[in-house]
N, C-alpha and C positions, 0 to 999 in steps of 0.2 A: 406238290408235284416234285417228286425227283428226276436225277440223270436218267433212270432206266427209263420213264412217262414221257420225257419232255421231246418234242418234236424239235431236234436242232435242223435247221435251214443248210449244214454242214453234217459229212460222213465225221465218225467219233475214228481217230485213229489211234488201234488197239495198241500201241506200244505204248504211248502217252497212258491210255485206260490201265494197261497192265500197270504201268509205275506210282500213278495214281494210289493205290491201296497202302503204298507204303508212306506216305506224308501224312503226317503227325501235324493236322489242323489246329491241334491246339497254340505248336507254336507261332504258328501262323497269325492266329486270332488274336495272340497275347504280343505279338511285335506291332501290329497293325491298332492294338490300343496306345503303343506310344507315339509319341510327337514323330515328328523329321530329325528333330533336334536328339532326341530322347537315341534316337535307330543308328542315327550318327553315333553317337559318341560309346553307342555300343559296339558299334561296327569295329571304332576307332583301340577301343579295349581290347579287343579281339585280336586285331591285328597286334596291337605291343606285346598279349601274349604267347600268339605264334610267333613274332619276331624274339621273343625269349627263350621258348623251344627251341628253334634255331641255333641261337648264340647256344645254348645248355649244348645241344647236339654236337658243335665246332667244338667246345671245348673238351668233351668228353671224346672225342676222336683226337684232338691236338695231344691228349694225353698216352694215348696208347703206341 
């Protein structure tokens, strides 16, 4: 049984359903197979290397 068969006990609100088609489940499935620990410390990655872009961004303005 899929979303369109299944009787929600709730109206489906179409802007959620519109945005829906664009999430890429895959990632989803492949983060949800790691730990806590595992989601952390990618998280954590993540964050040093936006916090790197940043600094890259500061400096490439400081120079101009």
């Amino acid at each position: 049984m899929n979303e369109k068969t299944r009787d929600f006990p709730f109206e489906l609100d179409p802007v959620i359903e519109a945005y829906k088609k664009d999430v890429d489940l895959t990632l989803l499935r492949e983060n949800l197979k790691l730990t806590v620990e595992e989601r952390f410390l990618k998280l954590m990655r993540l964050q040093e290397f936006a916090e790197e872009l940043r600094k890259a961004g500061r400096e490439l303005r400081a120079r101009k």
